[in-house]
C-alpha positions as a printed NumPy array, in Angstrom:
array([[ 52.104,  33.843, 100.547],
       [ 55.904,  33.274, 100.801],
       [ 58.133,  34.381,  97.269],
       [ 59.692,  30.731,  96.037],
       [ 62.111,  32.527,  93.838],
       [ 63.02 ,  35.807,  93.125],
       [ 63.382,  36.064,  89.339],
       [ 63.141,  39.63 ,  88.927],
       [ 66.201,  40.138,  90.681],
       [ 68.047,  36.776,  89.733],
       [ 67.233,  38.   ,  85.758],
       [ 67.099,  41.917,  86.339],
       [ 69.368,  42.563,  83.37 ],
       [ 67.583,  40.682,  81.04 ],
       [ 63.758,  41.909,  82.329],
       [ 64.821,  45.338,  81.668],
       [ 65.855,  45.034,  78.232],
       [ 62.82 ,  42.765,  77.381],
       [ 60.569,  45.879,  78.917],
       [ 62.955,  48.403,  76.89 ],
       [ 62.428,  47.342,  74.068],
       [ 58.405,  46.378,  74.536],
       [ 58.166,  50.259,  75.932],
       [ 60.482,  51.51 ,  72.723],
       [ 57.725,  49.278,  70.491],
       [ 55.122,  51.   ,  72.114],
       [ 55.939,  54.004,  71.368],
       [ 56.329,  53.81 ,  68.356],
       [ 60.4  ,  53.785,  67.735],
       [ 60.525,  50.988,  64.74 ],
       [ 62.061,  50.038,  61.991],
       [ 60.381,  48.324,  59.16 ],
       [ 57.064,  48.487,  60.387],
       [ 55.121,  47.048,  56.956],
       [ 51.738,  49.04 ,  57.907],
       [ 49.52 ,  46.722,  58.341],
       [ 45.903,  48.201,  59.418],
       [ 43.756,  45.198,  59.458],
       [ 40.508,  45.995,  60.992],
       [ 40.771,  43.174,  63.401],
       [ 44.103,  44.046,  64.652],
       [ 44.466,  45.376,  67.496],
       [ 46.756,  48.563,  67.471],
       [ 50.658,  48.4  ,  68.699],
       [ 50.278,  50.729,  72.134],
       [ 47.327,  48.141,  73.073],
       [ 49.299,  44.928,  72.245],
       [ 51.942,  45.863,  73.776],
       [ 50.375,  47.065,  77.143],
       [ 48.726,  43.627,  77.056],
       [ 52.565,  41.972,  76.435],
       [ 53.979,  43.821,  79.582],
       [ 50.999,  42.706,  81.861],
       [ 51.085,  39.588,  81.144],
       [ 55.032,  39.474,  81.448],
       [ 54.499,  40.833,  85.183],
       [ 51.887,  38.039,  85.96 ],
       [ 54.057,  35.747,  84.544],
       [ 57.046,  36.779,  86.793],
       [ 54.453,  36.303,  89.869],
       [ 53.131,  33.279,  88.732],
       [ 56.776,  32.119,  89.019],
       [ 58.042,  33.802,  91.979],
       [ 55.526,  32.347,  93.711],
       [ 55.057,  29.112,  92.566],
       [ 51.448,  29.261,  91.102],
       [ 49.951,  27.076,  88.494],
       [ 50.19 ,  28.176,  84.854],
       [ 46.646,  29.409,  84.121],
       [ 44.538,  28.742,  87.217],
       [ 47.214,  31.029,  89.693],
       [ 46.799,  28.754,  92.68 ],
       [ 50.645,  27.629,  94.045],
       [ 51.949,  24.662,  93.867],
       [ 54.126,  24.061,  96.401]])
């Protein structure tokens, strides 16, 4: 399958300070956190694993040309 655009390079910059600051989340580094521990919450570390991964398959979905949700490409 043949890239359709190349967004990770055309938007470098501004992918890796989105993934900065999701890895500086991650770990922890925040300000004004209120502390909420709901049971059904899942914790920070996993939410924001989840965020990145689904930022990547985004990009891909994107790049090269899939569908939103089903993956297969459109063009």
């Amino acid at each position: 399958m043949e890239k359709v655009t190349n967004i990770r390079n055309k938007y470098a910059q501004e992918i890796a300070e989105i993934l900065y600051l999701l890895k500086e989340v991650g770990s922890g580094r925040i300000y004004g956190f209120p502390g909420n521990c709901t049971p059904g919450d899942d914790e920070l570390k996993t939410n924001v694993d989840t965020l990145t991964e689904k930022f990547n398959e985004l990009l891909e979905k994107i790049e090269y040309g899939k569908d939103s949700g089903t993956g297969k490409q459109t063009y």
